[in-house]
Every structure is written in C-alpha cells, then in structure tokens.
NUSE-40546 format. One record per residue: residue in three letters; x, y, z of N, C-alpha, C in turn; residue number from 1. Coordinates in steps of 0.02 Angstrom, whole numbers, padded with zeros to 5 digits, m for minus. Each point is the difference from the previous one (the first is absolute). Layout:
REM residues N
residuo, n.c1, n.c2, n.c3, ca.c1, ca.c2, ca.c3, c.c1, c.c2, c.c3, num
ala, X, Y, Z, X, Y, Z, X, Y, Z, NUM
...
This chain:
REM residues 142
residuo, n.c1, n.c2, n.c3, ca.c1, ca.c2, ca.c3, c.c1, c.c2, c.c3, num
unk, m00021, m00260, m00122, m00072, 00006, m00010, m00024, m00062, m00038, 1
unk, m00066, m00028, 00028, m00027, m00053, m00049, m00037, 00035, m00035, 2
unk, m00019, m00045, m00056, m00033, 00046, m00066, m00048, m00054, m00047, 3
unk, m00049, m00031, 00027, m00043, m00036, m00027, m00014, 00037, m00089, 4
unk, 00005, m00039, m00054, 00006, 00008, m00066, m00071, m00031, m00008, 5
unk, m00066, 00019, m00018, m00068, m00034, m00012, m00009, m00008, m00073, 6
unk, 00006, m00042, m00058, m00012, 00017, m00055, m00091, m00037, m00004, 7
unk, m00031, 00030, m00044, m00064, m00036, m00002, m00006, m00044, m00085, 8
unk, m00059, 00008, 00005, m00029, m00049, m00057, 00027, 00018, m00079, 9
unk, 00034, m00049, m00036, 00018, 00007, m00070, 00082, 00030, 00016, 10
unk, 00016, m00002, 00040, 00069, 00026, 00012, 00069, m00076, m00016, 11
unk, m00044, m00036, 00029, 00047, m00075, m00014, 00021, m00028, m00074, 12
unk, m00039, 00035, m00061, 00005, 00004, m00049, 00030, 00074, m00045, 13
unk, 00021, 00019, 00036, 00040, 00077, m00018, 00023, m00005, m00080, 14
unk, 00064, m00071, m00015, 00011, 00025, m00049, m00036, m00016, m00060, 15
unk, m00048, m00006, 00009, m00047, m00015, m00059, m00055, 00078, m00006, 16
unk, 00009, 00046, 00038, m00040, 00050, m00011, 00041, 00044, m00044, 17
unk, m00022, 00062, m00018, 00022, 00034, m00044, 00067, 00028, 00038, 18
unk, 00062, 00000, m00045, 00059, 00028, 00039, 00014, 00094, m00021, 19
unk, m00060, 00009, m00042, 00012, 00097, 00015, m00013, 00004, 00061, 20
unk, m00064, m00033, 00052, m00031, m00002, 00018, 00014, m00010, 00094, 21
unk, 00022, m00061, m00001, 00033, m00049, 00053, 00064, m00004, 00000, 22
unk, 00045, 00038, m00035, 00069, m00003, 00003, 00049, m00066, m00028, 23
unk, m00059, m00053, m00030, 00050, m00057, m00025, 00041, m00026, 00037, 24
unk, m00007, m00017, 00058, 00003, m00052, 00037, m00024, m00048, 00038, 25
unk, 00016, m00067, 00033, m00035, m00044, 00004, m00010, 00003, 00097, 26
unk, m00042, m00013, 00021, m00019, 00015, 00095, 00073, m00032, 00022, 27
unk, 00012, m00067, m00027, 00073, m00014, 00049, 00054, 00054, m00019, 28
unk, 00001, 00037, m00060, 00047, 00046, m00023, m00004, 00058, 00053, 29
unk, m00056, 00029, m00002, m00027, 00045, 00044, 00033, 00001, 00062, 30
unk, m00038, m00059, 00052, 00016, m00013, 00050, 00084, m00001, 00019, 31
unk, 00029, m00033, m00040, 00071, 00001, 00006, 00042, 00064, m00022, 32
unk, m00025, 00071, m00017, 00012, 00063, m00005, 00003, 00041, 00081, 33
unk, m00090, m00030, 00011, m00019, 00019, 00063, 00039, m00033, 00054, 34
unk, 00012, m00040, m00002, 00055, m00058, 00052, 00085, 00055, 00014, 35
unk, 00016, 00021, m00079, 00059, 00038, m00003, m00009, 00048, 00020, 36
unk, m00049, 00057, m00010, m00023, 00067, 00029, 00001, m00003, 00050, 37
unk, m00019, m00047, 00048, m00021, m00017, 00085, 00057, m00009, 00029, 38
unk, 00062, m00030, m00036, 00048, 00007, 00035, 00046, 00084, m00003, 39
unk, 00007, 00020, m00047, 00011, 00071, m00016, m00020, 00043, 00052, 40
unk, m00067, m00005, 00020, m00049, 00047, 00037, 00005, m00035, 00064, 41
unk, 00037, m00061, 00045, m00005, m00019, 00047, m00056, m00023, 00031, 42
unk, m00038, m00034, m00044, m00069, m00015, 00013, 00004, m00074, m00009, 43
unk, m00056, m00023, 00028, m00013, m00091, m00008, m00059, 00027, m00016, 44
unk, m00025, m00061, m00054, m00061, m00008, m00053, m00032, m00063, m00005, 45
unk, m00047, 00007, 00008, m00038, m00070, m00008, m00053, 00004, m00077, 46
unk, 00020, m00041, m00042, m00048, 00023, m00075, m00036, m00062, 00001, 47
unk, m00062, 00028, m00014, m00049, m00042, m00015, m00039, 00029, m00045, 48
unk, m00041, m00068, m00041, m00043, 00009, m00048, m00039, m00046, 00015, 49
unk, m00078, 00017, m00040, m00048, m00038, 00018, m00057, 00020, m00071, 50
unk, m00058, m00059, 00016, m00037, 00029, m00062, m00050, m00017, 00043, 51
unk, m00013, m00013, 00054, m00064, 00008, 00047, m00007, 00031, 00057, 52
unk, m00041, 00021, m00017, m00024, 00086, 00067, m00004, m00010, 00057, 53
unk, m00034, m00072, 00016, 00013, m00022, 00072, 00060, m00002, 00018, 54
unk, 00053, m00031, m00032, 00079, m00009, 00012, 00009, 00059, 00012, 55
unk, m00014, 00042, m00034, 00034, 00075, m00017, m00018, 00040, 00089, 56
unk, m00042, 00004, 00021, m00031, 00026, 00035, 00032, m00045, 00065, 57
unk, m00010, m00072, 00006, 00065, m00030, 00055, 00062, 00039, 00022, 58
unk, 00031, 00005, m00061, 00062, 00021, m00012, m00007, 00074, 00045, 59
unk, m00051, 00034, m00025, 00013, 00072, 00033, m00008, 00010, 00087, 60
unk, m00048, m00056, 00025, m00021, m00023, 00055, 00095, m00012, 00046, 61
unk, 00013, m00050, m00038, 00062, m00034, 00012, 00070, 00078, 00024, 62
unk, m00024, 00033, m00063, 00049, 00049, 00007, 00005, 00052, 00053, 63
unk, m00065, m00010, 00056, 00001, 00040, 00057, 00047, m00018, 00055, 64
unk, 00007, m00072, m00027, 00043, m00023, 00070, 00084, 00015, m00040, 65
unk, 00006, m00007, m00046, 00071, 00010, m00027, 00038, 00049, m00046, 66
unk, m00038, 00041, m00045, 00019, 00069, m00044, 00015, 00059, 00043, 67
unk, 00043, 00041, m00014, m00008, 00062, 00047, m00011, 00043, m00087, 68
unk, 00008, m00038, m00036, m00034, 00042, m00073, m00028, m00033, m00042, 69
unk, m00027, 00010, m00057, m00046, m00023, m00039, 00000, 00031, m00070, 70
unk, 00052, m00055, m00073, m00053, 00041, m00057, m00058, m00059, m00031, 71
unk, m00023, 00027, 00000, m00055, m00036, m00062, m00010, 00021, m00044, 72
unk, m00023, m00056, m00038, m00020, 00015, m00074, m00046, m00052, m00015, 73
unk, m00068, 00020, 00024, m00064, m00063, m00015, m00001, m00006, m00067, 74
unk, 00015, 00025, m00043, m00044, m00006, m00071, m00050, 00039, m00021, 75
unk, m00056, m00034, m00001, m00053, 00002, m00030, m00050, 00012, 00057, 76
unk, 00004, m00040, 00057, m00042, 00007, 00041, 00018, 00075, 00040, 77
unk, 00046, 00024, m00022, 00015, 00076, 00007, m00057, 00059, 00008, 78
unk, m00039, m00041, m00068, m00055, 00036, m00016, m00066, m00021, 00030, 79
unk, m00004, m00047, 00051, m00058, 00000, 00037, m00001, m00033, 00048, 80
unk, 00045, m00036, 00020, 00002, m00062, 00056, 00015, 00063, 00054, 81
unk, m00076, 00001, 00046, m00007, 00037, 00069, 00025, m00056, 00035, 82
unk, 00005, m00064, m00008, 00014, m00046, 00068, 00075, 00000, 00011, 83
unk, 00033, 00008, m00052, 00091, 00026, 00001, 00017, 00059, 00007, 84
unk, m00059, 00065, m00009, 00003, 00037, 00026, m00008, 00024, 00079, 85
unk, m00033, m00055, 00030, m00028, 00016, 00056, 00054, m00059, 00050, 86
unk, 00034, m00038, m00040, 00064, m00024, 00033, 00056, 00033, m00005, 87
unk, 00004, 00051, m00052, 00068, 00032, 00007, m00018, 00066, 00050, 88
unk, m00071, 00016, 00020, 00007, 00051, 00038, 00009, m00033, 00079, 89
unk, 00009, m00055, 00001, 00029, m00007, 00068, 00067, 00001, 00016, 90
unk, 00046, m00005, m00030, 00066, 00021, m00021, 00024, 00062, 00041, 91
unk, 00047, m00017, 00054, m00001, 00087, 00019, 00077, 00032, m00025, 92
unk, 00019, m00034, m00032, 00071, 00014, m00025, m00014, 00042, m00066, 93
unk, 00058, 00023, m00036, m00005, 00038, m00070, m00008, m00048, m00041, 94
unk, m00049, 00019, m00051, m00024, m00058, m00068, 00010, 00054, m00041, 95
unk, 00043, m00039, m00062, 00007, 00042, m00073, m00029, m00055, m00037, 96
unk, m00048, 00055, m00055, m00050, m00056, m00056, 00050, 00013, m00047, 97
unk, 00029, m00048, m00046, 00017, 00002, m00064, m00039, m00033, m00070, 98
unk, 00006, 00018, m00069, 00001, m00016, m00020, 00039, 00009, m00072, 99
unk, 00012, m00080, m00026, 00047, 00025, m00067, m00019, 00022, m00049, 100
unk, m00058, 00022, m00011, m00025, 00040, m00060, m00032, 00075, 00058, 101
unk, m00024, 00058, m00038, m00024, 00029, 00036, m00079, 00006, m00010, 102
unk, m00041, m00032, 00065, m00068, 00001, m00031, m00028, 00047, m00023, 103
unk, 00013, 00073, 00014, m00029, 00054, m00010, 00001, 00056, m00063, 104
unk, 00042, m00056, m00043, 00012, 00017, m00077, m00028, m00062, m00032, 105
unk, m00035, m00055, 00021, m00044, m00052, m00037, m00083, 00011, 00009, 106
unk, m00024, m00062, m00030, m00059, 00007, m00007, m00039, 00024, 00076, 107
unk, m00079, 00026, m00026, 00000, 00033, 00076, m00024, m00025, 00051, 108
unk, m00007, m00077, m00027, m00035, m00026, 00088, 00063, m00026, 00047, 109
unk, 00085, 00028, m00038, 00064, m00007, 00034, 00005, 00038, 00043, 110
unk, m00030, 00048, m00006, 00018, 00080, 00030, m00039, m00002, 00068, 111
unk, m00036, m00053, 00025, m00015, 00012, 00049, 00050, m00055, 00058, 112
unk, 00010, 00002, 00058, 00052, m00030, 00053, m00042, 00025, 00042, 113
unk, m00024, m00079, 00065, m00041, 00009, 00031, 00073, m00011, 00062, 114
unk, 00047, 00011, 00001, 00038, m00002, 00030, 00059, 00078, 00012, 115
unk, m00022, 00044, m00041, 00054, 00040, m00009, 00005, 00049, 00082, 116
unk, m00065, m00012, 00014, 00001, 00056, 00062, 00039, m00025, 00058, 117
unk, m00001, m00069, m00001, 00036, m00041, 00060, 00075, 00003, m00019, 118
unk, 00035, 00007, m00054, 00088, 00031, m00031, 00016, 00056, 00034, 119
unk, 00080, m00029, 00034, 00025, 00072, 00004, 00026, 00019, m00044, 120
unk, 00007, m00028, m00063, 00044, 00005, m00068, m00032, m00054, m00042, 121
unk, m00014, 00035, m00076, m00020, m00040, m00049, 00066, 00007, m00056, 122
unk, 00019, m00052, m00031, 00032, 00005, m00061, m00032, m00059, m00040, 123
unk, m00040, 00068, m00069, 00009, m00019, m00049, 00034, m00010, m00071, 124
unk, m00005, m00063, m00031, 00022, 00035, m00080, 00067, 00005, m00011, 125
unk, 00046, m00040, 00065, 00086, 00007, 00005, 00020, m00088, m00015, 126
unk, m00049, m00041, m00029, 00036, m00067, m00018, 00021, m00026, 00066, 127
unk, 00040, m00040, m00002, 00024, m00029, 00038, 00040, 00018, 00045, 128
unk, 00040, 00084, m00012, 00033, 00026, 00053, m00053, 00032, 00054, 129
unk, m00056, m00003, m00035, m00058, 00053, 00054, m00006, m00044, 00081, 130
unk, 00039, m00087, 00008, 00013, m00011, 00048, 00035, 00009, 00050, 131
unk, 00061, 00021, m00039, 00050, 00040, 00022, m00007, 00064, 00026, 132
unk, m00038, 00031, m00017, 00002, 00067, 00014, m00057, 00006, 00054, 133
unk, m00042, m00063, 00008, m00042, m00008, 00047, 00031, m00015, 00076, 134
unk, 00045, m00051, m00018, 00029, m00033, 00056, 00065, 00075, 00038, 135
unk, 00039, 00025, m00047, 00020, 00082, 00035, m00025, 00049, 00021, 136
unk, m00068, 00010, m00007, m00068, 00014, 00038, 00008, m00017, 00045, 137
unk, m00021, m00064, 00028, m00009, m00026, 00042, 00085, m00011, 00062, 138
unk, 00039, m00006, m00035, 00068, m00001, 00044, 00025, 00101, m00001, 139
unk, m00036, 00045, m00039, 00019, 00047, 00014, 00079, 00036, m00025, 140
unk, m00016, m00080, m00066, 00067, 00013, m00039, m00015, 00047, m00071, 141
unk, m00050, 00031, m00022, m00022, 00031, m00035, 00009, 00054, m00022, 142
C-alpha cells in the first residue's frame, strides 16, 4: 500500500514546540519513525511537509494519481482551510487525520476540524505513535 504522509504548517519546526504537547521530537525524527513503521506495516510512505497551502493542496491533487492511503495532519489550517478541505475530498482512498496533541482537550477554536467528516479514522493526542496507529488503519494492521 502507498501511504502519502501530509504534514502542514509549523510542523517543520516540531522540536521547538512544547514536548508535553508534540511529543519532543524533531519532523526528521518523526519522519524517520514513520519510515520504520511503514516498513513493519508493509507500506511505502511518502512524508512531506510544507508551510504553504498552495503546496499543501498540490500535494493532495498529486496524491490521486499515487496514494491508495492518506494521513494528514494540516495543522492549523485544520481549523479552517475549506480549499484543503475540498482537495482532500477528492481523494477516493481511506484518509486518517492525525494529530499530536489532541485538539479537542485545547483551546476552543481547536475543537473545530473542517476535515473530520472526510476521515475514515482520526487519531488524536497519541504523539508521535498516533502515526503509527494511523498507518495500521490504513494497512488493516490495527
């Protein structure tokens, strides 16, 4: 299975965010977890990060011709970017939203995900394994 990895905005700077928070690690740290999980789970992964929405939204475009899965984790634009929303609903494969904190125990303009309805699986609030547990979702290793 391919498994397009979407990280969004402020993600490229991971270990400088709070580590109760973000799990204290750095995106290449990350990624190279996710790289190990993908082989575990028999999956190929493509990780990307970006801090611009147009990119971001390419990427999801891109992923019609090549993902047969999808996690993301926009960020911030989680909370309102309809134009990444309205690129991930072209997606006809399974998309899991993650994120490493759980928005729905933070402040409350977190609590909203203009994306959650388009998930066949959300994990929040699991750090850095919540990719893991995304990507066995998706391979059905779960």
């Amino acid at each position: 299975m391919r498994v397009d990895i979407l990280n969004g905005v402020n993600l490229d700077v991971l270990e400088h965010r709070d580590p109760a928070l973000y799990g204290g690690v750095s995106l290449r740290e990350l990624e190279q977890r996710i790289e190990g999980w993908a082989e575990e789970l028999g999956c190929v992964v493509r990780c990307r990060q970006t801090n611009s929405e147009g990119e971001y939204v390419g990427w999801c475009h891109e992923a019609l011709d090549w993902a047969e899965g999808m996690v993301v984790n926009p960020g911030a634009w989680t909370h309102y970017s309809y134009a990444i929303r309205d690129a991930l609903e072209l997606f006809p494969g399974p998309l899991v939203e993650v994120h490493l904190s759980n928005p729905e125990q933070r402040e409350e303009w977190r609590k909203t995900s203009v994306i959650a309805d388009l998930a066949a699986e959300r994990v929040l609030g699991r750090g850095p394994e919540g990719y893991r547990d995304a990507m066995a979702f998706l391979t059905g290793s779960s």
